[in-house]
C-alpha positions as a Markdown table, in Angstrom:
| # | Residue | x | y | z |
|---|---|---|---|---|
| 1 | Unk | -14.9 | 0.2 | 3.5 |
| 2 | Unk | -12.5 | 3.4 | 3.4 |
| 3 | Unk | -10.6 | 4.3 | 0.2 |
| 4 | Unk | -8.2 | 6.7 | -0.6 |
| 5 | Unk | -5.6 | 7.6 | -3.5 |
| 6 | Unk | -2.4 | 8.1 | -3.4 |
| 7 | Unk | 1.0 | 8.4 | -5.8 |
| 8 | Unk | 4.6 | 6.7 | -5.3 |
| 9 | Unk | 6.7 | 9.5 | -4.8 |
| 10 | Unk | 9.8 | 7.0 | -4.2 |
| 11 | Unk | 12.5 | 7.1 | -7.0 |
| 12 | Unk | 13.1 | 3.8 | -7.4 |
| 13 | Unk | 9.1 | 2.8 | -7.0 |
| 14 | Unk | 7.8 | 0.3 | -4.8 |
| 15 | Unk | 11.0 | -1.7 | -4.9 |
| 16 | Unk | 11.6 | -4.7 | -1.9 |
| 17 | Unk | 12.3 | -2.9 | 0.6 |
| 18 | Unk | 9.4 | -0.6 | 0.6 |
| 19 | Unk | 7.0 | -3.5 | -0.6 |
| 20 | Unk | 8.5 | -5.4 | 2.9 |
| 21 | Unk | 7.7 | -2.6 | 5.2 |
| 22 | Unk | 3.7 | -2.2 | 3.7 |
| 23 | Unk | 3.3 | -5.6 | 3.9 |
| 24 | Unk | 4.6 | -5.8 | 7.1 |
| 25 | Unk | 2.4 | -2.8 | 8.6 |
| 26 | Unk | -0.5 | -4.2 | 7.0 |
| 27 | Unk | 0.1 | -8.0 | 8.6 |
| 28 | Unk | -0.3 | -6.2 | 11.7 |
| 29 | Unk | -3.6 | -5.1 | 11.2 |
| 30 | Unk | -4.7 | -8.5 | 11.6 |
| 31 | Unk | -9.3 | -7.3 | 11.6 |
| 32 | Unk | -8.9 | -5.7 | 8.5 |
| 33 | Unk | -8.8 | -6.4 | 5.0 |
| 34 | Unk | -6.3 | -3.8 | 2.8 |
| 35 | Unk | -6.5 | -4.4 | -1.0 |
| 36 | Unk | -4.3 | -2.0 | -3.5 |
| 37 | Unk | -5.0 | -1.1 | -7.5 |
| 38 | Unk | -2.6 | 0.0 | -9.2 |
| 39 | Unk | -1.6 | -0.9 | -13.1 |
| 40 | Unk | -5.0 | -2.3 | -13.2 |
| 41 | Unk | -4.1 | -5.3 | -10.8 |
| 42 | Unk | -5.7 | -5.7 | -7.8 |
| 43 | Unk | -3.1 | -6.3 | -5.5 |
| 44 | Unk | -3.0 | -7.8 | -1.7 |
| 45 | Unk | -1.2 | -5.6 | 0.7 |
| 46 | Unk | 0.0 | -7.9 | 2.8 |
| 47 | Unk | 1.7 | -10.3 | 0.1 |
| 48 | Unk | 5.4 | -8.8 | -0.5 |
| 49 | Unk | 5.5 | -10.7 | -4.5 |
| 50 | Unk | 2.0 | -9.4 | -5.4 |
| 51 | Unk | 3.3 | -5.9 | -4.7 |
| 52 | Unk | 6.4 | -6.2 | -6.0 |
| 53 | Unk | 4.4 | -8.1 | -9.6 |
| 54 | Unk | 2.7 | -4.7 | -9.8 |
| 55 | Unk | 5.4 | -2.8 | -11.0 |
| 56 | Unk | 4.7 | 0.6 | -8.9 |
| 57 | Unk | 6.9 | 3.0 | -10.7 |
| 58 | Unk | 7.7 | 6.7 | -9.0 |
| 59 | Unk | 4.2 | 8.8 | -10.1 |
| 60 | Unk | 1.9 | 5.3 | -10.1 |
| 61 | Unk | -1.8 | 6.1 | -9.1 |
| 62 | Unk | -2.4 | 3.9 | -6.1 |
| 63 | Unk | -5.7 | 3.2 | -4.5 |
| 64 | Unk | -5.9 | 2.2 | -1.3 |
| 65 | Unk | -9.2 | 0.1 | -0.2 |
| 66 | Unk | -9.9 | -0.8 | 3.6 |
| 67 | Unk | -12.5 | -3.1 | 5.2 |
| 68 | Unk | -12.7 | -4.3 | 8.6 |
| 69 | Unk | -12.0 | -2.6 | 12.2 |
| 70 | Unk | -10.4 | 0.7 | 12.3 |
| 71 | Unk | -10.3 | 1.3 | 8.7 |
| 72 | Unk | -10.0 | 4.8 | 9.2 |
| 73 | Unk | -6.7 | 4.4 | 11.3 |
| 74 | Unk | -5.4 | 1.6 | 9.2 |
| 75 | Unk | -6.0 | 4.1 | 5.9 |
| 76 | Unk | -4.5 | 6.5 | 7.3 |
| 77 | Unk | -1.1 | 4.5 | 8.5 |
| 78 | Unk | -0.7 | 3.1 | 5.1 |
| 79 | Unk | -1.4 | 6.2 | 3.3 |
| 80 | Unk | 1.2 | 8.2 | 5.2 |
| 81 | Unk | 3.6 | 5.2 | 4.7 |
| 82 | Unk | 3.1 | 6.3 | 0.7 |
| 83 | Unk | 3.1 | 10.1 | 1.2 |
| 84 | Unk | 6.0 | 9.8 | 3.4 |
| 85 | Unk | 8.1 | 8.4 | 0.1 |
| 86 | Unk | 8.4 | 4.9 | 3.2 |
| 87 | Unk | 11.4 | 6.8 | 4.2 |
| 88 | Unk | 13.7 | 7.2 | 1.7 |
């Protein structure tokens, strides 16, 4: 199991869009297992309404947990999606 931290840097937070396109890189990773906390929730990555339930505000502390194979690729995909602002 990887972890890693990361902020949202996106102005308008994790809103849908966003939300769809982690969810949607994470479903693809089909042998691992990627978890978020944020707001004190545990959150599943690849479920659009629990990441959107969050409320992931621009500056939010996210932690990024991975288990499974190629955690260190998968950690690293996701966290560049987030440090990348997801392109906006």
């Amino acid at each position: 199991m990887l972890t890693k931290t990361v902020t949202v840097i996106n102005e308008e937070g994790l809103h849908m869009r966003p939300a769809g396109e982690l969810a949607k890189a994470v479903a693809a990773h089909k042998d691992s297992t990627v978890m978020l906390k944020a707001n004190g929730k545990d959150i599943k990555a690849k479920a659009v309404m629990q990441i959107m339930a969050a409320g992931m505000k621009k500056g939010t502390e996210v932690e990024i947990i991975v288990d499974g194979g190629n955690e260190q690729a998968v950690l690293d995909e996701i966290a560049g999606m987030f440090e990348n602002g997801f392109g906006e």
